[in-house]
KEKE-3310 file (N, C-alpha, C; in steps of 0.2 Angstrom, whole numbers, plus 5000, padded with zeros to 4 digits):
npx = (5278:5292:5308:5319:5335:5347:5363:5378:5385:5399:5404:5412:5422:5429:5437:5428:5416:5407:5411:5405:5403:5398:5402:5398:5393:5403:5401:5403:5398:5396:5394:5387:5384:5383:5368:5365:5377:5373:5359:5361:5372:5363:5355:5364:5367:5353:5351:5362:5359:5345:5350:5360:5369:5361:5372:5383:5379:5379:5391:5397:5391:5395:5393:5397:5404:5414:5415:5424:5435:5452:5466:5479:5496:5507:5522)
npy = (5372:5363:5370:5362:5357:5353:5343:5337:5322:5312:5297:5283:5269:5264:5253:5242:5247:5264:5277:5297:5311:5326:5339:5353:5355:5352:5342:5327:5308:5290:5274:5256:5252:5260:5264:5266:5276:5285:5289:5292:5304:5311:5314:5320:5333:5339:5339:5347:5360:5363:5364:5373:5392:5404:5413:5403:5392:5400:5403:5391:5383:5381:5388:5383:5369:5358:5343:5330:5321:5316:5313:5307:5305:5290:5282)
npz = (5298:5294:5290:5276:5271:5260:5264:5264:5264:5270:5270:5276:5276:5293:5304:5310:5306:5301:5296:5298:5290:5289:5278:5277:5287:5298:5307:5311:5313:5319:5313:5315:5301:5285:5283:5295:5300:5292:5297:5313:5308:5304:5315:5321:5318:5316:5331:5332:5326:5333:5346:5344:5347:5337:5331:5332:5321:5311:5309:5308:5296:5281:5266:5251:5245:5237:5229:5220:5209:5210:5199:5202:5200:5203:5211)
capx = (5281:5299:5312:5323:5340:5352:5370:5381:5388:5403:5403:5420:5422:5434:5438:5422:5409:5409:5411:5399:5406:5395:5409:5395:5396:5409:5400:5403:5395:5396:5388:5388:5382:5380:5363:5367:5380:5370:5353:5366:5373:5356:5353:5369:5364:5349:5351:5365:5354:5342:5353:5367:5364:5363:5379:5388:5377:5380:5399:5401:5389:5400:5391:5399:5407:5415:5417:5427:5439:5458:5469:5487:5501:5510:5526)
capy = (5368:5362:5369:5356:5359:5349:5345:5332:5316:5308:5290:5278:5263:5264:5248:5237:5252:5268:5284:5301:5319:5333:5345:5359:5359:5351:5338:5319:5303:5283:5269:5250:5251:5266:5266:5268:5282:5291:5291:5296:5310:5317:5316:5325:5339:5342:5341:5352:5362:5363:5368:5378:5397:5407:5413:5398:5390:5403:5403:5385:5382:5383:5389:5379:5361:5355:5333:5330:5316:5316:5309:5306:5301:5287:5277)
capz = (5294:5295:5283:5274:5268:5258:5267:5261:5268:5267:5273:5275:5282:5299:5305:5310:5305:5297:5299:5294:5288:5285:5279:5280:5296:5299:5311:5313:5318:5315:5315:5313:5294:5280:5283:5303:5301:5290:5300:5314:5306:5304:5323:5328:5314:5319:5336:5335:5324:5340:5351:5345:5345:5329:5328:5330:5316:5306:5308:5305:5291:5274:5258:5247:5246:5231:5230:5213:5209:5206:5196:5205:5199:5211:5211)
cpx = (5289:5304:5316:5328:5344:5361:5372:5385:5392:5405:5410:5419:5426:5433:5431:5414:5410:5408:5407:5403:5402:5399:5406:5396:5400:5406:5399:5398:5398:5391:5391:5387:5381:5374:5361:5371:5377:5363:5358:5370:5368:5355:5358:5370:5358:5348:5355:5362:5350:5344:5358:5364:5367:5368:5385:5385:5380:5389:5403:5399:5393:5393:5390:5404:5409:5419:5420:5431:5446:5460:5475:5492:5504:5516:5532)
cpy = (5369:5364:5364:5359:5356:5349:5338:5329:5312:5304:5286:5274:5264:5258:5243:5244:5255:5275:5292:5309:5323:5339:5353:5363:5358:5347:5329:5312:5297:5279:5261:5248:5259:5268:5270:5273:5287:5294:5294:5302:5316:5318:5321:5332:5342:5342:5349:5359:5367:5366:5374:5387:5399:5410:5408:5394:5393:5402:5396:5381:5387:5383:5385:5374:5360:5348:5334:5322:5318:5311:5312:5300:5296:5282:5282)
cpz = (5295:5291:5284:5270:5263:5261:5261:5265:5265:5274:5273:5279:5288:5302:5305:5307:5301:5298:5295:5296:5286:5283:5279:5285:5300:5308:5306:5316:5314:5317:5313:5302:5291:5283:5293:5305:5300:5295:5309:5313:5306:5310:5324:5325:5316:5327:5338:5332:5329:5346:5351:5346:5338:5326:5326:5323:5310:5303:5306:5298:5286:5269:5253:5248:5240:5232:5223:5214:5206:5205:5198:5203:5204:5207:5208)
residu = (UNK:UNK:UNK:UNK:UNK:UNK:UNK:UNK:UNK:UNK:UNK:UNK:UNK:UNK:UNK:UNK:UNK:UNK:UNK:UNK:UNK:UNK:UNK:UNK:UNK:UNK:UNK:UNK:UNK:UNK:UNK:UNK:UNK:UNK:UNK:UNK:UNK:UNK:UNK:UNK:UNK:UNK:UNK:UNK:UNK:UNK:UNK:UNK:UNK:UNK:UNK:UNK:UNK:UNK:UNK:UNK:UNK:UNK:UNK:UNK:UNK:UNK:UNK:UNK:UNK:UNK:UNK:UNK:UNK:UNK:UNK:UNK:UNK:UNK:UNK)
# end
């Protein structure tokens, strides 16, 4: 059986599509739609998952991530 993990994805538009961050591991993808970046994101994690070896996974997977919001002054 498979282990399953939790990462986190952060999605943006970029001009006609949208773009996919996993800041864990600090891998990328895009796609035509949200639902197309994300399901791409998951390919290029577990691919890279799949092939990297265990050091490099270890060295590039982060622990911790923290997402928040600020409040910025402007003008």
């Amino acid at each position: 059986m498979k282990q399953t993990r939790n990462l986190t994805a952060i999605i943006e538009r970029e001009g006609d599509g949208f773009v996919s961050l996993c800041p864990e591991m600090d891998i990328a993808s895009q796609g035509d739609t949200v639902e197309e970046a994300k399901k791409n994101l998951i390919e290029a994690i577990e691919l890279f998952l799949e092939t990297a070896d265990p050091s490099e996974i270890k060295s590039r997977l982060r622990s911790e991530v923290f997402i928040t919001s600020l409040e910025v002054a402007v003008g």
